[in-house]
C-alpha positions as CSV (number, residue, x, y, z in Angstrom):
1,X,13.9,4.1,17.6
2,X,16.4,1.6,17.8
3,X,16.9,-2.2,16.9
4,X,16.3,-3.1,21.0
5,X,13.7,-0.6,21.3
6,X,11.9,-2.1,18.4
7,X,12.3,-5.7,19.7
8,X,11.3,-4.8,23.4
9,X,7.7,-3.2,21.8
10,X,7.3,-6.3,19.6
11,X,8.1,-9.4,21.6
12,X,5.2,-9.4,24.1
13,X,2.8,-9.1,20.5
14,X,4.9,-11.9,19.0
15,X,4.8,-14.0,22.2
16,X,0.8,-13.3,22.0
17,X,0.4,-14.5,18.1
18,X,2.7,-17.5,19.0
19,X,0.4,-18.4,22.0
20,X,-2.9,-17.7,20.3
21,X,-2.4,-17.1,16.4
22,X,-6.4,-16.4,16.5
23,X,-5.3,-13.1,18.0
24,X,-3.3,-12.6,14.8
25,X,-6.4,-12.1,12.8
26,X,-7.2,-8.5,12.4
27,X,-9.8,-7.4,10.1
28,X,-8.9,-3.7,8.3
29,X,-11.6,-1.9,7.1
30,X,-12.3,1.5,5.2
31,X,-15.6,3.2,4.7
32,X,-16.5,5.7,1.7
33,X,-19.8,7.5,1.5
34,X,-20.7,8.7,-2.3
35,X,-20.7,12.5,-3.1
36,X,-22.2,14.9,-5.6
37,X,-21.4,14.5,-8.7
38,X,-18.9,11.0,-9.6
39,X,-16.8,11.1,-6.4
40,X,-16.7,9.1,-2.9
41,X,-15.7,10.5,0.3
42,X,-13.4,8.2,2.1
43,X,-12.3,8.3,5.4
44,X,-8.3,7.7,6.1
45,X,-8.5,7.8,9.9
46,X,-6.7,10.7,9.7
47,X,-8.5,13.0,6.8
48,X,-11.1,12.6,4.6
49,X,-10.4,12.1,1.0
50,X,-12.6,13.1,-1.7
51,X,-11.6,10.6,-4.4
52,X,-13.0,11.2,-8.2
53,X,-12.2,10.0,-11.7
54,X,-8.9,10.9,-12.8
55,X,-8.4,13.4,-16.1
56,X,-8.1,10.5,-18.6
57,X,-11.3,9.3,-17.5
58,X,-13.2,12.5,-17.3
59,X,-12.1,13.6,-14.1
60,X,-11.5,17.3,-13.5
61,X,-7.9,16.5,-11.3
62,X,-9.4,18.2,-8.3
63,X,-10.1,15.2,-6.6
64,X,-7.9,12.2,-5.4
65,X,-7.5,9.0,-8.0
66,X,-8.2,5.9,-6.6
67,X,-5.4,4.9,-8.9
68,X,-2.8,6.7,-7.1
69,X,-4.4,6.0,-4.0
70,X,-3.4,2.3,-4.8
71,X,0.2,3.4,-5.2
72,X,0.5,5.7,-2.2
73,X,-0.7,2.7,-0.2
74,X,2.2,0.6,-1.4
75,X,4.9,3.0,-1.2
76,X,3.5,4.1,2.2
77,X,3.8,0.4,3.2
78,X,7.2,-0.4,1.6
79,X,8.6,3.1,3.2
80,X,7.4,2.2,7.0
81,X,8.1,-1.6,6.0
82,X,11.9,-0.8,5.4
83,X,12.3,1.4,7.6
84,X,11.7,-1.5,10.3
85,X,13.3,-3.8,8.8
86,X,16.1,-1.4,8.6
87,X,15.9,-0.7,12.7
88,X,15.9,-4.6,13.2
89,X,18.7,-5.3,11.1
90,X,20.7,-2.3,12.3
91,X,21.3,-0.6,9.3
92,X,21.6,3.2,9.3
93,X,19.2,5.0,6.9
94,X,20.1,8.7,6.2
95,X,17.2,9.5,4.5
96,X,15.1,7.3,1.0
97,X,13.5,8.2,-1.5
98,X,10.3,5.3,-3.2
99,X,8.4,6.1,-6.3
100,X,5.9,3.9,-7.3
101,X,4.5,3.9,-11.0
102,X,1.7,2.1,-12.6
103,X,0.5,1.5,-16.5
104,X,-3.2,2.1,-17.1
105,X,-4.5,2.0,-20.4
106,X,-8.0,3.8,-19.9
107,X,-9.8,2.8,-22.9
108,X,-10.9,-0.7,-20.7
109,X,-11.5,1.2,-18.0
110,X,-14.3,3.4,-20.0
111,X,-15.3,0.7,-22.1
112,X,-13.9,2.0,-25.3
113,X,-12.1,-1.5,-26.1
114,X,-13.3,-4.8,-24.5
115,X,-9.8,-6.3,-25.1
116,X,-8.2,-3.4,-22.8
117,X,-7.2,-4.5,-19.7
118,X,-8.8,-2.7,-16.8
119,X,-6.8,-2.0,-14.3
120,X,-3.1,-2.0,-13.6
121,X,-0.8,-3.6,-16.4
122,X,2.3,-3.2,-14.4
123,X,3.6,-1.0,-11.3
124,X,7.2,-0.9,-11.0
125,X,8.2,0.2,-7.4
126,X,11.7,2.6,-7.3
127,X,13.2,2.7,-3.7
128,X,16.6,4.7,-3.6
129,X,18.4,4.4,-0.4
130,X,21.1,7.0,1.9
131,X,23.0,4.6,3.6
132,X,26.8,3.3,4.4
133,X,25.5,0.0,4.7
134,X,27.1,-2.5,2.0
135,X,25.4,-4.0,-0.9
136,X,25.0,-7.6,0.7
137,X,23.3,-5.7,3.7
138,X,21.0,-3.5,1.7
139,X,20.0,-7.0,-1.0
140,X,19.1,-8.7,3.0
141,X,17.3,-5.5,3.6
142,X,15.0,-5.3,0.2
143,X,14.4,-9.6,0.4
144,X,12.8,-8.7,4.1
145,X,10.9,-5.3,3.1
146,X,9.3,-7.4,0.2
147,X,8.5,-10.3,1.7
148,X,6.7,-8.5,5.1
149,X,5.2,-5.8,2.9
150,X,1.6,-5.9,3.0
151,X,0.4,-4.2,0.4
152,X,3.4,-5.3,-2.0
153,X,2.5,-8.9,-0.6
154,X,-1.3,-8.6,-1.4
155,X,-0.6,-7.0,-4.5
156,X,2.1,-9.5,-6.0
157,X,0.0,-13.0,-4.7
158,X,-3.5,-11.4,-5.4
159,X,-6.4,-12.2,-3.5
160,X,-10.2,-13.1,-3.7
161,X,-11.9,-10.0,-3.4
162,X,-16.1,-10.5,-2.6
163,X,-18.6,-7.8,-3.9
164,X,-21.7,-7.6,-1.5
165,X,-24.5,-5.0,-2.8
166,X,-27.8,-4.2,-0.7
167,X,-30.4,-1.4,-0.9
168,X,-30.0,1.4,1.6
169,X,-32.5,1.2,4.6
């Protein structure tokens, strides 16, 4: 796909949100039914992942980390994120390479140490990229990427997240 190509597919969606930014607001969704043992079944859209808990937590490392879930959503985003941005801006990418990383420390995750942060303490996002473009090109690039990004977006502003429970009928 090229930089036209790209435009011609997004202006009449653009010229819609303009006209009626209601249509704008989509609500994403993801459903997960709970398995044997401690894992949940989630469905992708495009597979079904079994998740469980991760080795340091007890997990055998047969089943998918929610943890690493959470960083294959962000470098999925970033990598389809950039590479848009890229076609818009007309810059050439070879080929890239993005590695994201995250710090856990699992004792507040099990309880072991009230003071222990659960969840995340840092993810550092590595993106390495094969193209002729100059640096001033590729900084113009990484400022866009970030700032339509929106699971790098969600993750770097937060958000209120609400817990609803019921019984099952």
């Amino acid at each position: 796909m090229n930089a036209n190509e790209l435009r011609e597919i997004q202006a009449p969606i653009k010229d819609r949100y303009r006209e009626s930014p209601a249509a704008a607001m989509i609500t994403l969704s993801a459903e997960g039914e709970l398995a044997d043992g401690v894992a949940c079944s989630v469905s992708t859209g495009k597979a079904l992942v079994a998740a469980g808990l991760h080795p340091a937590s007890g997990g055998t490392g047969t089943l998918a980390c929610s943890g690493d879930m959470l960083l294959q959503a962000l470098v999925a985003c970033a990598g389809v994120t950039i590479s848009a941005v890229a076609t818009a801006l007309e810059i050439h990418l070879r080929g890239g390479r993005l590695t994201a990383e995250g710090d856990l420390d699992f004792r507040g995750t099990l309880g072991v140490d009230k003071a222990a942060p659960v969840g995340f303490k840092a993810i550092r996002l590595k993106v390495e990229l094969d193209t002729d473009a100059g640096e001033d090109r590729i900084a113009k690039l990484m400022q866009l990427s970030e700032r339509y990004c929106v699971v790098y977006q969600t993750l770097v502003g937060g958000v209120p997240v609400a817990v609803e429970h019921r019984r099952a009928a």
